[in-house]
N, C-alpha and C positions, 0 to 999 in steps of 0.2 A: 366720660367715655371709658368704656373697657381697655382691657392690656391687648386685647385680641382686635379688636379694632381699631387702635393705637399703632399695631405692631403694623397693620395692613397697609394704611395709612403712610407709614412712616419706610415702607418698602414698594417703594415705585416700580411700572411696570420695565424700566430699565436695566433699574438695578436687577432685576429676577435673569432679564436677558443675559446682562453679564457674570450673572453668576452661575448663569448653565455654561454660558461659554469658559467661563476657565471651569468648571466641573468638566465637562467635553474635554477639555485639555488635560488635563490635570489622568483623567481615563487613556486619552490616546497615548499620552508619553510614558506609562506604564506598559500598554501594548508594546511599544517601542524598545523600551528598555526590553522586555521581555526575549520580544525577535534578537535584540541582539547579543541577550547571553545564550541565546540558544544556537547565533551564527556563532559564535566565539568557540564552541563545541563543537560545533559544524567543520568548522577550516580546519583540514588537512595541511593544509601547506604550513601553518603555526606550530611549531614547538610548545611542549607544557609550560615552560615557563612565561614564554607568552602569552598562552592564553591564561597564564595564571595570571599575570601581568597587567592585561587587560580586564580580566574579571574582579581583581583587585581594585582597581582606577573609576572601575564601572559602578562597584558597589559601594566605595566609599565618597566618590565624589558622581553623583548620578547625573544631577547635572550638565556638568563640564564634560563628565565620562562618555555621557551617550553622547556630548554635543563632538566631541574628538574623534571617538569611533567614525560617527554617520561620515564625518569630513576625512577622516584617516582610509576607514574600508569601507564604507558605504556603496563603494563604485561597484565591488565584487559581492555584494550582498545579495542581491535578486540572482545574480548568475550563480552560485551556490545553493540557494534555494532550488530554482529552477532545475540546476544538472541532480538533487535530491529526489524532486519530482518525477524526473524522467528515469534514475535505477530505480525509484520504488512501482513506476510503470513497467518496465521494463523487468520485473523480478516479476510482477504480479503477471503479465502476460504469458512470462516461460513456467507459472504455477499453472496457468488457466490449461496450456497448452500441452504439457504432460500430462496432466491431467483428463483432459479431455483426449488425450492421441491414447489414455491407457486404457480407456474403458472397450474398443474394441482392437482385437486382434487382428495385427497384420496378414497379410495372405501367405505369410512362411511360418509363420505359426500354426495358421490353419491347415497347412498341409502337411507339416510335422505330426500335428493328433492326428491325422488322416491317417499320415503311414502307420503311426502309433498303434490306431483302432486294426486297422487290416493285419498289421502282424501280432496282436493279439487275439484274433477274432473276432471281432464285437463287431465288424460289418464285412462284407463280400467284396472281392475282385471288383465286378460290377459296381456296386454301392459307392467302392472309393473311386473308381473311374469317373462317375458318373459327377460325386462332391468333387475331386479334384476339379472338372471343367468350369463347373460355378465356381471353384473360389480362384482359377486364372482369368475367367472371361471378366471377373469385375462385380458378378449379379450378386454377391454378397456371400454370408459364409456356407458352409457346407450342410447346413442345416440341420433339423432336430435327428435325423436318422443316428448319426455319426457320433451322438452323445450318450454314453454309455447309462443305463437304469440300475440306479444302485439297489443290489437287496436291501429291505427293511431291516431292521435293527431285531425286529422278532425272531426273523427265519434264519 
């Protein structure tokens, strides 16, 4: 018999089972460590040296480290997480929202250029009477009249 069908042979379908499952383990408790040197940077309420403290215990004794943590802060961990989630929502929503309130002009802006255009000429009595209505009744800005045409660059 070959070394390769030897090998086959001599590694039952059990043994494969258990050796993904602590592979599987062996992956998940790195995940774990991970999440929790990143709550350990996370918690405000900790002092540096604390969390030097804990990042020290964590990385030299991994083990015991993470097994202490989960049992010591484990309870505040997902809450931490979670209020993380909800300012980085919360920040991204007052991004979306300035953002999208900047792209059109309020109705006192609109009627600032109005006055703007009328005491410099660039539209009529009438003209700004008539854009001031549209931009109080609501039906939107004061339209293309009221936007001044700039000369070309030639003339």
């Amino acid at each position: 018999m070959s070394t390769a069908t030897y090998l086959a042979y001599d590694y039952p379908l059990l043994s494969m089972f258990w050796t993904m499952l602590w592979f599987f383990l062996w992956i998940l408790w790195f995940i774990l460590l991970f999440r929790i040197i990143v709550d350990i940077f996370r918690d405000d309420g900790m002092s540096g040296w604390a969390k030097a403290g804990w990042l020290v215990f964590v990385i030299l004794l991994p083990f015991l480290g993470v097994l202490v943590y989960v049992i010591a802060r484990g309870k505040n961990m997902g809450r931490r997480e979670i209020d993380q989630a909800r300012q980085q929502q919360q920040q991204f929503d007052d991004y979306v929202r300035e953002t999208a309130g900047s792209g059109r002009p309020s109705s006192a802006d609109e009627l600032t250029k109005l006055s703007q255009l009328r005491a410099s000429g660039h539209i009529s009595e009438d003209e700004y009477r008539r854009a001031k209505e549209l931009v109080l009744s609501g039906h939107g800005p004061a339209g293309a009249k009221h936007e001044p045409t700039a000369p070309a660059a030639g003339t």
